[in-house]
C-alpha atoms as one frame of an Amber mdcrd trajectory, in Angstrom:
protein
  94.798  39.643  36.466  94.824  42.863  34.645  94.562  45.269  37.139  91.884
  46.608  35.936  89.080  46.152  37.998  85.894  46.156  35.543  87.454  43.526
  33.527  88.467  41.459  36.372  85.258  41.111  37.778  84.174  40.098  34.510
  86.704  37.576  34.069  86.156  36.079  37.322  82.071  36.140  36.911  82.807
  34.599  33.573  84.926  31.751  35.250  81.871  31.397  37.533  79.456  31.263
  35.238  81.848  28.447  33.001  82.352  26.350  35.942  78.409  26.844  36.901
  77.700  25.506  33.560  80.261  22.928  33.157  78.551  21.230  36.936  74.939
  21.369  35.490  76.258  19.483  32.457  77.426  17.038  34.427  74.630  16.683
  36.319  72.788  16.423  34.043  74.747  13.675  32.132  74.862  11.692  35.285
  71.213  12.021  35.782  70.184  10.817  32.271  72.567   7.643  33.088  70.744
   7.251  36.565  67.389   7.699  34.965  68.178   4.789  32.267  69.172   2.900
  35.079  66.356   3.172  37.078  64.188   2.753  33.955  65.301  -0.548  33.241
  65.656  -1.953  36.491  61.992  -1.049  36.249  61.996  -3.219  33.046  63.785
  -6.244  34.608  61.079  -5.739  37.573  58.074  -5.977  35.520  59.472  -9.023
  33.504  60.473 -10.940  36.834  57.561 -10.220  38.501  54.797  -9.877  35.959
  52.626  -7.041  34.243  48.490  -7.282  35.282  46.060  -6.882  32.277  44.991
  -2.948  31.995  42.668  -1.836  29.464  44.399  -2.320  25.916  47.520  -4.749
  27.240  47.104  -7.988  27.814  48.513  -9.612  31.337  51.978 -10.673  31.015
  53.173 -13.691  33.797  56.477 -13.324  35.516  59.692 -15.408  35.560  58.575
 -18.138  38.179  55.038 -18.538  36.690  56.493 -18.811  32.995  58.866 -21.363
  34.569  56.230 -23.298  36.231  54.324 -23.624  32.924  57.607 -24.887  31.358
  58.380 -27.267  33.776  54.375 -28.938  33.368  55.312 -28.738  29.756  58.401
 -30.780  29.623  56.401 -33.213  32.477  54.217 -34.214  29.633  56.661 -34.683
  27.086  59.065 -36.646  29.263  55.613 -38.822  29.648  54.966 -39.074  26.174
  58.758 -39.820  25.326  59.536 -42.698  28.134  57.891 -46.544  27.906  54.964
 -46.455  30.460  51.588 -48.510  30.611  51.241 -48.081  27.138  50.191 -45.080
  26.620  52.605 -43.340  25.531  54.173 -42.158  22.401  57.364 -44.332  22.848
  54.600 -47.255  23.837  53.244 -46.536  20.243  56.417 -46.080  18.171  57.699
 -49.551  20.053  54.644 -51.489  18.926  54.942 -50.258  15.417  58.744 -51.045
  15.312  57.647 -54.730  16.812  54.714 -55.023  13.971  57.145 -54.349  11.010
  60.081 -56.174  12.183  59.386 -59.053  10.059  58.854 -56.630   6.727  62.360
 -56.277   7.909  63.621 -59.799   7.669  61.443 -60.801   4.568  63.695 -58.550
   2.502
């Protein structure tokens, strides 16, 4: 202190004001962090659960329908991959490999 009253009163209102200032900045720094965070838990939201079709955007299906389709998709090629009845695509390969075995032996 200076002992001079004027100028400590403006010393300590500009201390005030500093430390006022130096709070709202980090605030604010802490709220722009939050805010991302909420933004993209919003982001992981829509994903998991799905976006509707609005005018302009076409629908976009969540996590557990995407998976479903998946799961149907590898279904049919597990089908079309294992010996069945015969109509599958190993069925077909195998009766090709059995129809040229003897091209095989001939050579």
């Amino acid at each position: 202190m200076t002992g001079i009253p004027t100028i400590d009163n403006a010393a300590a209102w500009a201390a005030i004001v500093v430390a006022i200032g130096g709070a709202l900045a980090l605030l604010y720094r802490w709220s722009r962090g939050l805010r991302r965070g909420i933004q993209r838990l919003g982001q992981f939201l829509d994903d998991w659960f799905g976006v509707p079709e609005r005018p302009g955007v076409p629908e976009r299906p969540g996590v557990m329908q995407r998976l479903g389709s998946l799961e149907e998709k590898v279904a049919d090629v597990k089908h079309e991959v294992r010996p069945n009845s015969g109509g599958s695509l190993r069925d077909a390969v195998d009766r090709v490999d059995a129809r040229t075995a003897h091209l095989d032996k001939d050579s």
